[in-house]
C-alpha positions as CSV (number, residue, x, y, z in Angstrom):
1,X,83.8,113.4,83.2
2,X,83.7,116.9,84.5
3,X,84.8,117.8,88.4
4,X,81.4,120.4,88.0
5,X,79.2,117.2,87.7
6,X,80.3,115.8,91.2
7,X,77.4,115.8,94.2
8,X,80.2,117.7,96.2
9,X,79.7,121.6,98.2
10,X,80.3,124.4,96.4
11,X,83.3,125.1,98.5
12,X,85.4,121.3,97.5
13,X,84.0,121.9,94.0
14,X,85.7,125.6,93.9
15,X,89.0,124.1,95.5
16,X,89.4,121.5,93.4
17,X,89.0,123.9,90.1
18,X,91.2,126.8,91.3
19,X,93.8,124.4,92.2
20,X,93.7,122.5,88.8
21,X,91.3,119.5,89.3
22,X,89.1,120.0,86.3
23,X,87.9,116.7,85.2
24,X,87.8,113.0,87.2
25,X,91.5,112.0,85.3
26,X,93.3,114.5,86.6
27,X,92.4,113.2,90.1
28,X,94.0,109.8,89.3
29,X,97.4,110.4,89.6
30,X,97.6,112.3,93.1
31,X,96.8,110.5,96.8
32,X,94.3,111.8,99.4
33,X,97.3,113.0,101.0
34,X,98.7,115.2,98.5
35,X,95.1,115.9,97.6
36,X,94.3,117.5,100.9
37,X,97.3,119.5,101.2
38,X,96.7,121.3,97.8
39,X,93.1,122.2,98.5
40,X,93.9,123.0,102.2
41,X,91.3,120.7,103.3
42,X,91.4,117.7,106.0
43,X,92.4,114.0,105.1
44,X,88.7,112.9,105.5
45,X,87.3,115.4,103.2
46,X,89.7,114.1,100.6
47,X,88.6,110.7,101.1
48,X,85.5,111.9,100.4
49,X,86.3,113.0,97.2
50,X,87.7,109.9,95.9
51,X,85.0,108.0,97.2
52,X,82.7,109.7,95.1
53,X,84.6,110.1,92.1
54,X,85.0,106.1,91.8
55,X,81.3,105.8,92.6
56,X,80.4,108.2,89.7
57,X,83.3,106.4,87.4
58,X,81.8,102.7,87.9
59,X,78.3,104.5,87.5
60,X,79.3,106.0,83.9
61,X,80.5,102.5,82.8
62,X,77.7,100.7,83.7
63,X,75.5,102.9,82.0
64,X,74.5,101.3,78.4
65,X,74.4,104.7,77.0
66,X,78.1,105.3,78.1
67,X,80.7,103.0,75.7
68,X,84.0,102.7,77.5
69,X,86.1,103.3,74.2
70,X,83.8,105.8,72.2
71,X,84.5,108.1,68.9
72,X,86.3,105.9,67.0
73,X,86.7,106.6,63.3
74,X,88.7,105.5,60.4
75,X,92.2,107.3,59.0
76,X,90.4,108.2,56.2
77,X,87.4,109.8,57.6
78,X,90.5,111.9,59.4
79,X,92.1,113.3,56.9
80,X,88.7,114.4,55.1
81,X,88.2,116.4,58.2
82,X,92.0,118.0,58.1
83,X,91.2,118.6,54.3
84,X,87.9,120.8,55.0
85,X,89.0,122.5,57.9
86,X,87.7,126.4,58.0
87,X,90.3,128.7,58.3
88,X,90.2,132.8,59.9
89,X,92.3,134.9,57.4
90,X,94.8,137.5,59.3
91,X,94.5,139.9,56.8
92,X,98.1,139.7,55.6
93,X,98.4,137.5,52.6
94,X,101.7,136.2,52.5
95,X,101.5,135.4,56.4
96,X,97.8,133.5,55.5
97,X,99.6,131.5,53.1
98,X,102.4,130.0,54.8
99,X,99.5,129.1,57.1
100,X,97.7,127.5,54.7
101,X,94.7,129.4,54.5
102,X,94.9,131.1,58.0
103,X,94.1,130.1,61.6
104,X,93.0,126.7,61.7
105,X,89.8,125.9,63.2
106,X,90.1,122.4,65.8
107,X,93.1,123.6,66.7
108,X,95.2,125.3,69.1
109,X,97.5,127.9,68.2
110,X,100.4,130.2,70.2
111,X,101.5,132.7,69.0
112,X,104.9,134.1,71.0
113,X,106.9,137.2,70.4
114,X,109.0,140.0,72.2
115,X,106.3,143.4,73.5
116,X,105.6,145.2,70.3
117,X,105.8,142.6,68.1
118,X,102.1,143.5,67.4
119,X,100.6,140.2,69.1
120,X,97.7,142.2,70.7
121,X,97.0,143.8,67.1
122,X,96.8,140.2,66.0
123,X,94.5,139.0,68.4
124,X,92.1,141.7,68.0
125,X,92.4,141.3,64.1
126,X,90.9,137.7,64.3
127,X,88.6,138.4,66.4
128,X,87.2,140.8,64.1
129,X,87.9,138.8,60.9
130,X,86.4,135.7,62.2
131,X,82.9,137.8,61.9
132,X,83.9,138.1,57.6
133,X,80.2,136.8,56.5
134,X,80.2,133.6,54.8
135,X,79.5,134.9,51.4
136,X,82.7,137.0,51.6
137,X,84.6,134.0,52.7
138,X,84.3,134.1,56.5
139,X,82.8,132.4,58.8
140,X,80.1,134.9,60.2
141,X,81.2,133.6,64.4
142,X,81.9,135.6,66.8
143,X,84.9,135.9,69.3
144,X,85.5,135.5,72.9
145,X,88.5,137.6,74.0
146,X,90.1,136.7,77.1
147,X,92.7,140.3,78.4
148,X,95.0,139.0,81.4
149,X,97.0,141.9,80.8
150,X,94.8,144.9,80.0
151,X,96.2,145.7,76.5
152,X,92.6,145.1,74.5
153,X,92.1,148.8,72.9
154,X,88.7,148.9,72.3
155,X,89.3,151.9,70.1
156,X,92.0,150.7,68.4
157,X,89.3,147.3,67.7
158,X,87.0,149.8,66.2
159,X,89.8,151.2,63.7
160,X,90.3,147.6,62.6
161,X,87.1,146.9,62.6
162,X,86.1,149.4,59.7
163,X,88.7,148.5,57.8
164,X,87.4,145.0,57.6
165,X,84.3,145.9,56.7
166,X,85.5,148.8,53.9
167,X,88.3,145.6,52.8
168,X,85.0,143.6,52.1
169,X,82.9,145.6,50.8
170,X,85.7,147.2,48.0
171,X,86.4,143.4,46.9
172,X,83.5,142.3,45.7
173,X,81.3,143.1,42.8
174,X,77.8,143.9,43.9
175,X,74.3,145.0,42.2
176,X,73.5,148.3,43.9
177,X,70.7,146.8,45.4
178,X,73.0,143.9,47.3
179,X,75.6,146.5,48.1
180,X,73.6,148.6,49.8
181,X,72.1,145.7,52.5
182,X,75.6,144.8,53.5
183,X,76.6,148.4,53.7
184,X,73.5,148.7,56.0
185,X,74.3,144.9,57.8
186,X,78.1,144.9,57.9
187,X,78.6,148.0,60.6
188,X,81.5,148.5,62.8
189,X,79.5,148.4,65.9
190,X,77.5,145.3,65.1
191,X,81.6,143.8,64.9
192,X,82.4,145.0,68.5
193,X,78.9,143.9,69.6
194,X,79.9,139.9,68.8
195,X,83.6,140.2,70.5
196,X,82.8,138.7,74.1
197,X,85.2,140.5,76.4
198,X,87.0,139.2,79.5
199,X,88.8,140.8,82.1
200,X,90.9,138.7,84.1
201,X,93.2,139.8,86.8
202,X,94.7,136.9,88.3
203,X,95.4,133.0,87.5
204,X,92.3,132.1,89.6
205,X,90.2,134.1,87.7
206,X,91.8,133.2,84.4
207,X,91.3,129.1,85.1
208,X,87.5,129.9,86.3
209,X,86.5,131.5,83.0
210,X,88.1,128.8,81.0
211,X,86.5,126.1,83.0
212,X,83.1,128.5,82.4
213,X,83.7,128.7,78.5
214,X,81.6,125.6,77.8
215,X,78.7,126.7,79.2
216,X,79.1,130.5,78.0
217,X,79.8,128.8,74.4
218,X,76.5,126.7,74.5
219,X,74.3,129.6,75.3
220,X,76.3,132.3,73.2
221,X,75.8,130.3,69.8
222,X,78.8,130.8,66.9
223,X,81.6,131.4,68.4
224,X,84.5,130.7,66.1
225,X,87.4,131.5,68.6
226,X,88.7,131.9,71.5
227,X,91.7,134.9,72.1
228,X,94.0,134.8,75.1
229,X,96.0,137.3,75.6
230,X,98.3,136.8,77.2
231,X,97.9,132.8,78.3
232,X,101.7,133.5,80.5
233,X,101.0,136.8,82.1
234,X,100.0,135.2,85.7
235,X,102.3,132.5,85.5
236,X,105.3,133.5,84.4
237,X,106.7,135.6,87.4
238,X,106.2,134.9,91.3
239,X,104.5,131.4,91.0
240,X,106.6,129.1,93.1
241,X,104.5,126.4,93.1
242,X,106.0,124.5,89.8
243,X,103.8,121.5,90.2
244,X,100.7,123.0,90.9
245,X,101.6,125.7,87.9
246,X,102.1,122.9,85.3
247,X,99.0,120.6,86.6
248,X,96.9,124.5,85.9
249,X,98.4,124.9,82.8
250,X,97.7,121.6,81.6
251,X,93.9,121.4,82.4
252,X,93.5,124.5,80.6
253,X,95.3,123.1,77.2
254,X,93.1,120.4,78.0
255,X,89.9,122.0,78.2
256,X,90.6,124.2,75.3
257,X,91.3,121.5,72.8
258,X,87.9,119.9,73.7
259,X,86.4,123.3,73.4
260,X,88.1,123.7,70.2
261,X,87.0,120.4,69.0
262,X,83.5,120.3,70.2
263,X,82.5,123.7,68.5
264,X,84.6,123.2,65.8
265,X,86.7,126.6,66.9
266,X,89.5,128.0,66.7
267,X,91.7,128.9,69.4
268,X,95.0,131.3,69.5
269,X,96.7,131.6,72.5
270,X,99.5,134.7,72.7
271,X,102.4,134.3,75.2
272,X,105.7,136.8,75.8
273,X,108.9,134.9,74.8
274,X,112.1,135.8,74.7
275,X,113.6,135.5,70.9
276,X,117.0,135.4,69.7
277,X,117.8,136.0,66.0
278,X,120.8,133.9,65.0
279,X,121.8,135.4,61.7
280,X,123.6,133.1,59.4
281,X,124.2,134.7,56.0
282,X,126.0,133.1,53.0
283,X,126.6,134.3,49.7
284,X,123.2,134.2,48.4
285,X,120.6,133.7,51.8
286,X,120.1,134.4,55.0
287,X,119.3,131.8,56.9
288,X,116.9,132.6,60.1
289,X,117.2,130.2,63.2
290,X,115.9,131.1,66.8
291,X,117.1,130.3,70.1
292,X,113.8,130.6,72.7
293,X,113.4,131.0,76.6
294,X,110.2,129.4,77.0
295,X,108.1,131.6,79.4
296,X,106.2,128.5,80.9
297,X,109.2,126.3,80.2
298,X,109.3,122.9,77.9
299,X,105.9,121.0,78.8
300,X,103.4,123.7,77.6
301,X,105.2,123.7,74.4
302,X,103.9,120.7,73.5
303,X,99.9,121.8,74.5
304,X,99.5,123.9,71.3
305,X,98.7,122.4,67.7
306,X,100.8,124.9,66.2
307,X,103.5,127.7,67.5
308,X,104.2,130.6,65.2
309,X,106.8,133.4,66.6
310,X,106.7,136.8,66.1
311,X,110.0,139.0,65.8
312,X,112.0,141.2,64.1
313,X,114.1,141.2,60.9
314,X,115.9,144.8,60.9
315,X,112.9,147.2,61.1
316,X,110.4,144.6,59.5
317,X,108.2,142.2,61.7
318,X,108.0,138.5,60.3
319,X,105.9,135.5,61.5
320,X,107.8,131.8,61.7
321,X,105.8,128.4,61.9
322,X,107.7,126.8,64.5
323,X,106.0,124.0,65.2
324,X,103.2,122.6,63.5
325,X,102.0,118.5,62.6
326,X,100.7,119.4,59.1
327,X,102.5,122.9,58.0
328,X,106.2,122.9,56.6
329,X,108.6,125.2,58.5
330,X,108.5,129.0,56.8
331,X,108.6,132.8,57.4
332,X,106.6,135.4,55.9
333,X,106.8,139.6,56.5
334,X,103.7,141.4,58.0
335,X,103.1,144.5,58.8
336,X,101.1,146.7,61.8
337,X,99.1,149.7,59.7
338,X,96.4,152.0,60.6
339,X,94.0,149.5,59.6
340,X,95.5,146.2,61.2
341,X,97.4,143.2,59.9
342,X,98.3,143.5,56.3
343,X,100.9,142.6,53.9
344,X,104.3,144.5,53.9
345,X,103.4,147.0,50.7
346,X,106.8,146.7,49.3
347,X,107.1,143.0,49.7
348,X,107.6,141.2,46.8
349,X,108.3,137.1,47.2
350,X,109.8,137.0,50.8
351,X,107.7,134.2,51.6
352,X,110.8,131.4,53.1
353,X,110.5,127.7,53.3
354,X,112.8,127.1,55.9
């Protein structure tokens, strides 16, 4: 259960949140002691808390309509699902391949790379391309873009967002009549219109709208991802507080993945790390292998479904599945153009199963 569904003030309530207590399990591992001193509150109030928690715990599990071990399926039903997942093309072919389809929906996905890379151009991409309509092959959401760094261009989102719809329209084969209603539906502004837009400007701020996304989600219907960008900027530098840090960090991998889940979503979280290309070249390949700093260090490296790095090959930008449960390791070229993410135009069979 949720922390927001606790008979508590709105002052505990706001604590517990901005200091990481999102949900009644992430109470259980800390005493009233150390739960006082990271809300800054007095030993009885924290007593308190745990007093209530446990009497709305037992109160869930005698309820009949609450089963103590629910959603249990079969293997099989499982890999159905995995098998029909919907996917958010990023416009560049080769990269959508190794992908196997594109972004997953269900899932969580970081992205990482070096400034310039062209992560922002990325996130604004799928935020645009999720809105593809269905008969084109899309998914006709919408997008909720979350800027901690102030890097969204909503010009630049614009640009993009015309070439999406002039992409579309050019690949299909239409009666004039048809052609002529999406050329009249499918408009640039309608695009912009359907990206939700976020501003946040510090960690607080950034865990509040993610613990606010549920409810945004239910009353903003379709939404087909989530964009954070960046998911490091207000941790990575002059947060002492390592414990406190990680127990944020986690809640919000947390809540994302049942966001992700629920709404059958998909969600791409972008993050600055430092990459190291470790050329080793034979006679007849070269063989790419990276050496990371991770920005948030080793345990949110395991949050994310999938991790795919950004960097540079010479003057070319490639993508690399770094981690992933169901996708082999590989590399693919893409490029930054006037009109977004798109295949390299002189690439020819680069794709590289590492």
């Amino acid at each position: 259960m949720e922390i927001t569904s606790l008979p508590l003030s709105p002052t505990l309530r706001a604590k517990l949140l901005s200091a990481g207590y999102t949900s009644f399990a992430s109470l259980a591992s800390v005493s009233h002691s150390q739960l006082a001193r990271d809300l800054n509150i007095s030993d009885h109030d924290a007593v308190e808390i745990f007093k209530v928690t446990s009497q709305y715990t037992m109160l869930d599990r005698l309820d009949g309509s609450h089963s103590i071990l629910p959603g249990a399926r079969t293997a099989w039903d499982k890999l159905h699902e995995e098998q029909n997942l919907t996917h958010i093309t990023t416009s560049c072919e080769d990269l959508d391949v190794v992908l196997g389809g594109g972004i997953n929906c269900k899932e969580i996905t970081e992205i990482g790379g070096v400034p310039g890379i062209g992560k922002t151009q990325l996130g604004i991409q799928l935020a645009v391309n999720v809105q593809i309509p269905n008969d084109f092959g899309g998914l006709g959401g919408k997008a909720i873009y979350i800027d901690t760094e102030g890097s969204f261009m909503v010009e630049r989102a614009f640009q993009i967002a015309e070439a999406c719809v002039q992409d579309t329209l050019d690949n299909f084969v239409f009666h004039k009549k048809d052609f002529e209603a999406y050329q009249e539906k499918m408009q640039p502004k309608a695009f912009l219109e359907n990206i939700f837009y976020f501003r946040i400007c510090s960690h607080t701020e950034q865990v509040a709208v993610i613990n606010y996304l549920d409810k945004f989600i239910e009353e903003h219907k379709d939404v087909k991802i989530v964009v954070i960008d960046s998911i490091t900027f207000h941790f990575r530098q002059e947060f002492e507080d390592l414990a406190l840090r990680t127990r944020l960090l986690g809640g919000m991998a947390l809540k994302l993945m049942k966001l992700a889940q629920k709404y059958c979503l998909a969600v791409s979280i972008f993050s600055f790390e430092q990459v190291v290309l470790l050329n080793q070249v034979t006679t007849k390949i070269t063989e790419v292998s990276f050496q990371l700093t991770l920005a948030l260090g080793g345990s949110w490296s395991h949050a994310c479904t999938n991790r795919i790095i950004l960097y540079w090959n010479g003057n070319e930008r490639y993508a690399h599945i770094d981690k992933s449960p169901t996708l082999p390791a590989a590399s693919a070229p893409f490029s930054v153009t006037g009109k977004g993410i798109r295949s390299p135009v002189s690439n020819c069979k680069r794709i590289k199963m590492m």
